[in-house]
C-alpha angles and dihedrals in degrees: 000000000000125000091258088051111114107214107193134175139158106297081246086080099041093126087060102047092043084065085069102029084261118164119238105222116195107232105271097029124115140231123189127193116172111322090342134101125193130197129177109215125187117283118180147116132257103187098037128053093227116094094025112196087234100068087061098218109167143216113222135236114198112187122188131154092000098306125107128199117193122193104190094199131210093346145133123221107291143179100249088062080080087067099065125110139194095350106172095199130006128209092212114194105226102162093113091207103084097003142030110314120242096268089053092044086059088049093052094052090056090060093065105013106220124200097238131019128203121190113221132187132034126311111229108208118167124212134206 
């Protein structure tokens, strides 16, 4: 990290980022350096209790010269992915332990249709 460097992250985690002179953004607030925008977007479960709503993690859109990428973080499959518009290419979480399986994931992705689309996290396939 440099002086000039903007470390961001979800107002839920505000202690931390204070530790670095990092900046608290509420979920669908922006933040714009240079060409970039940043917004941090909900990320969260429903039918796990790992990721709870309340505690207001985010996912993340980054737009620049016209393209938007969007990582939805440690999420299942929720209501406000419908709301999304023009994402070029989406990090779609697929591990089915903490997050949306990979079935669910494919179905997400059909609620916004990204250009793109990049599986993240581990795959859990059992064997027997």
């Amino acid at each position: 990290m440099k002086d000039s460097t903007s470390l961001l992250g979800p107002v839920s985690i505000s202690n931390d980022l204070n530790k670095f002179n990092g900046k608290g953004l509420k979920l669908g607030e922006v933040f714009e350096v240079d060409d970039i925008k940043i917004q941090l977007v909900p990320s969260y479960t429903i039918k796990k209790a790992t990721h709870p709503k309340s505690n207001e993690w985010a996912g993340t859109i980054i737009e620049t010269e016209g393209k938007r990428v969007y990582h939805a973080g440690d999420t299942e499959r929720i209501p406000e992915m419908k709301d999304l518009k023009d994402i070029t290419v989406a990090l779609m979480p697929c591990g089915g332990k903490f997050t949306m399986d990979f079935e669910e994931s494919c179905s997400a992705t059909l609620d916004f249709k990204p250009k793109i689309v990049v599986p993240m996290h581990n795959l859990y396939i059992s064997h027997v």
